[in-house]
C-alpha positions as CSV (number, residue, x, y, z in Angstrom):
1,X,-6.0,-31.0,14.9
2,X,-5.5,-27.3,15.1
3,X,-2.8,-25.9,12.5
4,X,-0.4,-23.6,13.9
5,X,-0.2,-19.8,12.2
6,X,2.5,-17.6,11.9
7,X,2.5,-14.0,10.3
8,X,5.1,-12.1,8.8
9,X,5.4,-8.5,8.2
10,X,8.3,-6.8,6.8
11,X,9.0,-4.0,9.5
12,X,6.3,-2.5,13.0
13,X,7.1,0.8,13.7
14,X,4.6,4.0,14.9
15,X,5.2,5.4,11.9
16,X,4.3,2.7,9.6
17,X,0.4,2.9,9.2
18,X,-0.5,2.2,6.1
19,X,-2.7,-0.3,4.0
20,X,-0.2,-3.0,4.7
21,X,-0.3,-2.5,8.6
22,X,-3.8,-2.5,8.5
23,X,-4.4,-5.9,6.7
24,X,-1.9,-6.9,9.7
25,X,-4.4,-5.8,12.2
26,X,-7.4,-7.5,10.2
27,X,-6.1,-10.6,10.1
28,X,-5.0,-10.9,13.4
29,X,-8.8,-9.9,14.2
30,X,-9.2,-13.6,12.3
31,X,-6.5,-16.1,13.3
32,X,-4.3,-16.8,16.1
33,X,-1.1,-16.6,14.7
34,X,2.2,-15.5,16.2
35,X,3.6,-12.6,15.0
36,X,7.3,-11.8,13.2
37,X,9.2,-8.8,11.7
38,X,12.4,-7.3,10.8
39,X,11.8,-5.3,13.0
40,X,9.4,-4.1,15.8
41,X,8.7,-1.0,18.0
42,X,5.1,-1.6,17.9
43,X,4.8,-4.2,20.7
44,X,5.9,-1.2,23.0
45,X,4.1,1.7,21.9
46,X,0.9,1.5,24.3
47,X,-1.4,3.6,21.0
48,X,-0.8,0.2,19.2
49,X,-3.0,-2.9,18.9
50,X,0.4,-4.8,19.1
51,X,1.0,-3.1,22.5
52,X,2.6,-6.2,24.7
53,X,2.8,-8.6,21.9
54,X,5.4,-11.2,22.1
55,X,7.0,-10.4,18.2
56,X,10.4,-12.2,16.5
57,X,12.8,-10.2,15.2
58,X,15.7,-10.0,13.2
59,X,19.5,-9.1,14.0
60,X,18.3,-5.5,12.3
61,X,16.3,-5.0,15.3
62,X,19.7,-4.2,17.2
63,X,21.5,-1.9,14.4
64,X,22.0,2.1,14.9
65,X,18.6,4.1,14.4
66,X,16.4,0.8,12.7
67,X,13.9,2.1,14.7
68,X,13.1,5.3,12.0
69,X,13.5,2.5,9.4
70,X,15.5,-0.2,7.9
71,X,15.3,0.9,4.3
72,X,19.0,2.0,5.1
73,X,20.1,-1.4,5.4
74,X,18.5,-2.5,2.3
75,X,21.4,-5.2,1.1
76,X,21.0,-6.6,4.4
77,X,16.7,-7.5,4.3
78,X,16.8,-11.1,2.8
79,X,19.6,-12.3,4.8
80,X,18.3,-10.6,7.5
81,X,14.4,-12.3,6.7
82,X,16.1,-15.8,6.4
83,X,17.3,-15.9,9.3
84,X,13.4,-16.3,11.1
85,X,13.1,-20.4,11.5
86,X,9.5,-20.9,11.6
87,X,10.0,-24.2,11.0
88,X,7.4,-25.5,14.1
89,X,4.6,-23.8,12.2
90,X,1.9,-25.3,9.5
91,X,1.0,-22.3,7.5
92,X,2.7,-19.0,6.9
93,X,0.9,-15.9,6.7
94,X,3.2,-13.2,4.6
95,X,2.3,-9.8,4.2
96,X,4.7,-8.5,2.0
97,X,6.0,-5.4,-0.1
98,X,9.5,-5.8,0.3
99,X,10.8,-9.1,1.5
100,X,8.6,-11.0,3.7
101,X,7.2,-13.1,1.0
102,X,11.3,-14.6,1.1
103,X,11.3,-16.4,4.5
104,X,12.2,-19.9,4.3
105,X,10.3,-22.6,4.7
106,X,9.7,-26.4,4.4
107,X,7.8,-28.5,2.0
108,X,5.2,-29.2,4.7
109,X,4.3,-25.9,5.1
110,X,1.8,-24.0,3.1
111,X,2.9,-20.0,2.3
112,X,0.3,-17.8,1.8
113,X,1.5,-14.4,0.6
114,X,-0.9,-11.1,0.0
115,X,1.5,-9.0,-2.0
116,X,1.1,-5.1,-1.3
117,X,3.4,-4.9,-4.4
118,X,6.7,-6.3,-5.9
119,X,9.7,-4.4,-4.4
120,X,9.3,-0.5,-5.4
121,X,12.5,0.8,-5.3
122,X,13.9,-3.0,-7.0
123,X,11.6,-2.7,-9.7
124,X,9.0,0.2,-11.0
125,X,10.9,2.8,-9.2
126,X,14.8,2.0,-9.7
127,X,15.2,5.2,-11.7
128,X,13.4,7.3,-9.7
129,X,15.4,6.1,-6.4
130,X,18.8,6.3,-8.2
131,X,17.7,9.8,-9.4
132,X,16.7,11.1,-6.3
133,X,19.1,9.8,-3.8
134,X,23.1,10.9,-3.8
135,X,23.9,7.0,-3.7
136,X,22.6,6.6,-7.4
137,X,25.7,9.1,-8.7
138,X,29.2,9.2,-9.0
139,X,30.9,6.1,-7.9
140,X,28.9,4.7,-5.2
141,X,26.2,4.9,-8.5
142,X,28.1,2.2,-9.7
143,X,27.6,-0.3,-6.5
144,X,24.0,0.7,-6.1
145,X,22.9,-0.2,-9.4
146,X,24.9,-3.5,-9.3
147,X,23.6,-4.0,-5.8
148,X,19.6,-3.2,-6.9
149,X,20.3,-5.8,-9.6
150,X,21.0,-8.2,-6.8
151,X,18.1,-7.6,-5.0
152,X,15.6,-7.8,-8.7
153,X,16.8,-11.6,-8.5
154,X,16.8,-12.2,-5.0
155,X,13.5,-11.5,-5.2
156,X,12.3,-12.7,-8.4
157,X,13.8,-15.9,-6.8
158,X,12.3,-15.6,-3.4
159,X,9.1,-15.5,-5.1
160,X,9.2,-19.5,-5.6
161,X,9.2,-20.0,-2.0
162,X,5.4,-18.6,-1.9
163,X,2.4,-21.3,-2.7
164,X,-0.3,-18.7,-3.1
165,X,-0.2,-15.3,-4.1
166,X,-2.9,-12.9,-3.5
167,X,-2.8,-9.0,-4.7
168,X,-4.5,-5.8,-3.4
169,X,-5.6,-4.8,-6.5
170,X,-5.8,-6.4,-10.2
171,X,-3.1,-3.7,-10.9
172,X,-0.7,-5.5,-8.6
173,X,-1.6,-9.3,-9.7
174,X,-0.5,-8.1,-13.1
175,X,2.8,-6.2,-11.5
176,X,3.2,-9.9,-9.9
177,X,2.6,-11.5,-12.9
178,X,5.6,-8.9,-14.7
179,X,8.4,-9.7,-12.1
180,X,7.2,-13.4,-10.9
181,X,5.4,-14.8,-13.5
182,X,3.3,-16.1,-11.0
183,X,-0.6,-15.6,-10.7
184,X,-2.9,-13.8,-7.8
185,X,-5.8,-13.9,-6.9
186,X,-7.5,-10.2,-6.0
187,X,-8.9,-9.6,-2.4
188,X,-8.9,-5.8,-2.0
189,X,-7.8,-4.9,1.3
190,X,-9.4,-3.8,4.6
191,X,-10.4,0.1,4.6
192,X,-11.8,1.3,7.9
193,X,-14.9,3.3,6.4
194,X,-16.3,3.6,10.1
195,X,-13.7,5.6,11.0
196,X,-14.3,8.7,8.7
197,X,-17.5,10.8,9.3
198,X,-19.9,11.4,6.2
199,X,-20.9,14.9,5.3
200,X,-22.8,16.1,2.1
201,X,-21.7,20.2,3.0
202,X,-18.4,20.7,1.8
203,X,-16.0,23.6,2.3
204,X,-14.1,25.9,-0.4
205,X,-10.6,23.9,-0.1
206,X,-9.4,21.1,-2.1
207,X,-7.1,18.6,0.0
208,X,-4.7,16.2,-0.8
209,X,-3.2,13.7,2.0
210,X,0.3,11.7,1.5
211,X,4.1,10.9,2.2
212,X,5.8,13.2,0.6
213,X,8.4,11.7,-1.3
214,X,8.9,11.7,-5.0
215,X,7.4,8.9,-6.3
216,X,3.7,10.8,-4.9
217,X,4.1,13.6,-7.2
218,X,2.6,16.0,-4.7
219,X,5.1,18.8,-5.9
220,X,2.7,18.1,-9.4
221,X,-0.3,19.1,-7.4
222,X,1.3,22.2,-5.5
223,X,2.4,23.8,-9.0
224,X,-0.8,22.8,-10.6
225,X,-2.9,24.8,-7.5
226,X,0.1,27.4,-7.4
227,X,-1.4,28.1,-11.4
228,X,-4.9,27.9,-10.7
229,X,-4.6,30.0,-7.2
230,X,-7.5,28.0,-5.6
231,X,-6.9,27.0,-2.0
232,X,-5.2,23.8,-1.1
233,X,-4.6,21.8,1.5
234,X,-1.6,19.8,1.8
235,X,-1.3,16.6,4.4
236,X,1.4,14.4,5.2
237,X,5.6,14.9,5.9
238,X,8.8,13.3,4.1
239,X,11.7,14.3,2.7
240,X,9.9,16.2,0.3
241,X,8.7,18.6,2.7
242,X,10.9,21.7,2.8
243,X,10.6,21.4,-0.9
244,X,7.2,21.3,-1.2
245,X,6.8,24.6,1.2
246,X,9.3,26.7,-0.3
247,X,7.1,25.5,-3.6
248,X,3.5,26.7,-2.3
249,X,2.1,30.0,-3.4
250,X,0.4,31.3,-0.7
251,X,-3.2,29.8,-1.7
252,X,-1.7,26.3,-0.9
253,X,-1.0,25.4,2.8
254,X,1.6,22.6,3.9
255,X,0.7,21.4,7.0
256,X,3.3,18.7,7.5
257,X,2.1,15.5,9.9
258,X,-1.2,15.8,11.3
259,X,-2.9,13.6,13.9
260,X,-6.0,10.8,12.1
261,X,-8.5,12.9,14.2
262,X,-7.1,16.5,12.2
263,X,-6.9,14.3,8.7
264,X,-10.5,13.1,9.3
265,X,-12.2,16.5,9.8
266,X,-10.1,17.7,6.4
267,X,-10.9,14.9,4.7
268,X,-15.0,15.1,5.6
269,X,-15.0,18.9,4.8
270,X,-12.4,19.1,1.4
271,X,-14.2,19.9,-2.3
272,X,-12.4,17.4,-2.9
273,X,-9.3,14.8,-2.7
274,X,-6.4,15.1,-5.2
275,X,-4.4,12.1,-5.9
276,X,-1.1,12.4,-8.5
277,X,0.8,9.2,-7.7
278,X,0.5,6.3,-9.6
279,X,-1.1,3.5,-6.6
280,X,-0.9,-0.6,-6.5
281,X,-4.4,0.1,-4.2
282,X,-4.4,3.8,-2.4
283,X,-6.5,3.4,0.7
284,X,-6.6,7.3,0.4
285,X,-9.0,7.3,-2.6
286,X,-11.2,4.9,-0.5
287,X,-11.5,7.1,2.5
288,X,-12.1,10.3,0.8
289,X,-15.4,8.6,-0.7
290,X,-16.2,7.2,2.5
291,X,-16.3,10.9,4.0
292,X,-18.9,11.6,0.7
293,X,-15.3,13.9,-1.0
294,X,-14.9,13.1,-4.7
295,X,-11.9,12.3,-5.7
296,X,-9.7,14.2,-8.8
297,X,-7.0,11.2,-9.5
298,X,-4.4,10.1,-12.0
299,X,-6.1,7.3,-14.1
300,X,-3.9,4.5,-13.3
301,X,-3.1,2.3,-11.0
302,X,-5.2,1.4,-8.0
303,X,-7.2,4.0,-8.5
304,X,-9.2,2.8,-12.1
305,X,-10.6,0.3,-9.4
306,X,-11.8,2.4,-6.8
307,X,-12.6,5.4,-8.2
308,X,-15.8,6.1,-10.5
309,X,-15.0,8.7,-12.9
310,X,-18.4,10.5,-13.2
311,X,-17.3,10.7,-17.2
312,X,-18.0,7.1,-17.6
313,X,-20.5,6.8,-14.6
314,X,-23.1,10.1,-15.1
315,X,-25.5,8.2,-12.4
316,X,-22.5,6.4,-9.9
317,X,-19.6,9.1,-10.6
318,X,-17.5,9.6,-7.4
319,X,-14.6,11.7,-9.5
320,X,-12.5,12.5,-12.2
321,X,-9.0,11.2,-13.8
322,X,-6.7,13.1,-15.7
323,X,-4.9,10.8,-18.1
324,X,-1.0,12.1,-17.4
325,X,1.0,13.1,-14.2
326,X,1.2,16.7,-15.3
327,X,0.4,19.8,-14.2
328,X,-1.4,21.0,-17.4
329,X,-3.7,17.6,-17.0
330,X,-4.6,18.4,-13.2
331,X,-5.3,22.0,-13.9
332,X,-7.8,20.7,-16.7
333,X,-9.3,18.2,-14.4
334,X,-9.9,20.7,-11.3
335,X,-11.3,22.8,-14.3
336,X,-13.6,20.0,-15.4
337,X,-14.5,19.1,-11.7
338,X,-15.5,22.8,-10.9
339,X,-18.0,22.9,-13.5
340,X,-19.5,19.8,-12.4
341,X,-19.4,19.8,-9.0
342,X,-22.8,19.9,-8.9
343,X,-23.0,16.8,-10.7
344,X,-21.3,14.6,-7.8
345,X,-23.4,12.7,-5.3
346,X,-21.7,12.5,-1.8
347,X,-24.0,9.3,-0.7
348,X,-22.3,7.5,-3.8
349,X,-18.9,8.4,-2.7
350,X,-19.6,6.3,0.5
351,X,-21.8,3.7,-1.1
352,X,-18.9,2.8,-3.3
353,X,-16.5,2.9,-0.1
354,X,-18.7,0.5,1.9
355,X,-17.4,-2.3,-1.0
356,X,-13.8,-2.1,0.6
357,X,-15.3,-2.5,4.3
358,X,-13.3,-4.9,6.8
359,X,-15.8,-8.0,6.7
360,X,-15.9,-8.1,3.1
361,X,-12.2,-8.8,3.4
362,X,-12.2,-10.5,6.5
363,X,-14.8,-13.0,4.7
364,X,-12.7,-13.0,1.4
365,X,-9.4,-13.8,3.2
366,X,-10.8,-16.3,5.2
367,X,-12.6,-18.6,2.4
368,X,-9.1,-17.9,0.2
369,X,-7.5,-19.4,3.1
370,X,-9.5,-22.1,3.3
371,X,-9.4,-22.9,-0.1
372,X,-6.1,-23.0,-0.2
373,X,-5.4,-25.5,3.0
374,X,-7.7,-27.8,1.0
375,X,-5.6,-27.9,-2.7
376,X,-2.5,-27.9,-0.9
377,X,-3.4,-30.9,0.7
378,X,-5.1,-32.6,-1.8
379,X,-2.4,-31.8,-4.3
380,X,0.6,-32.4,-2.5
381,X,-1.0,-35.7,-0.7
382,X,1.1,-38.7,-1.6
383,X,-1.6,-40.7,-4.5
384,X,-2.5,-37.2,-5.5
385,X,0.7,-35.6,-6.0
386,X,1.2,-33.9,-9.4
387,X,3.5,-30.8,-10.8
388,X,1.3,-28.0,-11.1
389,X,0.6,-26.8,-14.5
390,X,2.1,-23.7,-15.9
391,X,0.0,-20.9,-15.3
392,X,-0.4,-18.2,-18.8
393,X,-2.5,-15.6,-18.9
């Protein structure tokens, strides 16, 4: 008998492309499964791969302006993601970094989640969001701490509703592991290598590519270049915008949103690709390398896994960390790289990109899956039936 999929996604929209969206589209390139959202203005965009879709929604879909994002209705995203009864389906596909991983299900159904990350702004970055935003001061300060809080153990509680966990990077099973006490297994996500062109002659810019919003830290990497006065190039729009061009000396251009065909060609030609934010995965990193662009990174995060710091690597290098998210430790970094540029191998770069390729997830996903439908139902089977042992690391 055939099982029956479903796949849930937190929120479809055009301007939601990101790693998440794209483990969407590679595992729909995998299993049949019906799709469901908060929201969804994908299934009517005819650029998407969604285009014509039949997709469930939420009650959010309706509300004032959810189609530039839900975030604004933040209190409302678990009740609102409760309220999809998938209750005719055998296995639940989650991809999740907010609340997807909280829909409700039965005890005949298996609940696969791959976890982008635990809740930012509920967890890592509650001080940065209260900081940043007017409705972290005064009074209304109050009520959005107290309602955060709520939404820390909603989630930390949603989290038991999920039979497997898998994480995008080792960084995020142990972020997982922090909030849920729960363990994850690693499958690093889908990067479309294919799509960026490889080139070994680079041009005399440096590039960095990103939302601009705080948490990014590309206001970091604008006063860093600002001090070193070499040329910069600066992808991507957010709130952070207007700040970040009334910021840039003139060596550093802002060129807000740019089309993937314009952020390809930079990418190929760039010196190289500056990163600043601390990343659960940063599908950035990967498709700098792919193009043959080292990469001059904060060593944390995501990145200590798919970057090569030629440091450590003399033979395999694909770029450089600096150890704090500073301006003084970029500016010694760029330093460092400029003296070794010579040093960097452009073929590595896409050698060590090939490793994050569609099929080796596609193959990875699918044999976790399968494993999976196999222990749930020998576990869960009447004469088999135990508790699962508590898992320590």
């Amino acid at each position: 008998m055939s099982l029956k999929y479903a796949l849930v996604h937190e929120w479809l929209t055009p301007q939601a492309t990101g790693g998440s969206e794209l483990v969407v589209q590679e595992v729909l390139q995998h299993i049949e499964a019906d799709v469901y959202a908060l929201i969804d203005f994908e299934s009517t965009n005819p650029q998407s791969y969604l285009f014509g879709r039949s997709i469930g929604t939420t009650f959010l879909q309706s509300l004032p302006f959810a189609r530039n994002g839900v975030q604004k209705y933040l209190p409302l995203l678990p009740i609102a993601i409760e309220q999809l009864d998938l209750r005719d389906y055998d296995v639940i596909l989650s991809s999740s970094h907010a609340v997807a991983k909280g829909i409700l299900s039965t005890p005949q159904q298996l609940h696969i989640c791959y976890c982008h990350t635990p809740m930012r702004y509920a967890w890592d970055l509650t001080f940065d969001y209260l900081s940043s935003s007017r409705m972290g001061r005064g009074p209304q300060g109050l009520i959005t701490r107290y309602l955060l809080h709520q939404l820390r153990q909603w989630d930390a509680l949603s989290a038991n509703r999920v039979d497997y966990f898998i994480a995008n990077s080792v960084h995020t099973a142990r972020r997982i592991w922090r909030c849920y006490r729960r363990q994850a297994t690693v499958i690093y996500p889908p990067v479309n290598i294919e799509r960026f062109p490889f080139q070994t002659q680079k041009e005399d810019f440096y590039l960095t590519v990103s939302r601009l919003v705080s948490y990014k830290r590309v206001s970091l990497i604008v006063q860093a270049f600002n001090q070193l006065g070499l040329p910069l190039v600066v992808i991507g729009t957010g709130p952070d915008l207007e700040a970040i061009r009334k910021l840039a000396q003139p060596n550093v251009q802002v060129l807000g949103f740019q089309p993937d065909s314009v952020v390809e060609q930079y990418m190929t030609r760039a010196k190289a690709f500056v990163y600043a934010a601390c990343e659960d995965f940063g599908i950035a990193l990967v498709e700098a390398q792919a193009c043959g662009t080292p990469v001059i990174a904060y060593g944390a995060g995501g990145a200590l896994e798919t970057v090569r710091d030629i440091r450590q690597h003399p033979n395999s290098g694909t770029g450089l960390f600096f150890q704090s998210q500073s301006a003084d430790a970029l500016i010694e970094a760029v330093n460092t790289f400029e003296r070794s540029k010579n040093s960097f191998s452009p073929e590595q770069g896409r050698l060590n990109a090939a490793g994050f390729a569609p099929k080796i997830f596609g193959d990875r996903y699918l044999a976790f899956l399968e494993q999976c439908q196999e222990g749930y139902k020998s576990q869960f089977s009447p004469e088999n039936f135990k508790f699962p042992q508590a898992y320590s690391p």
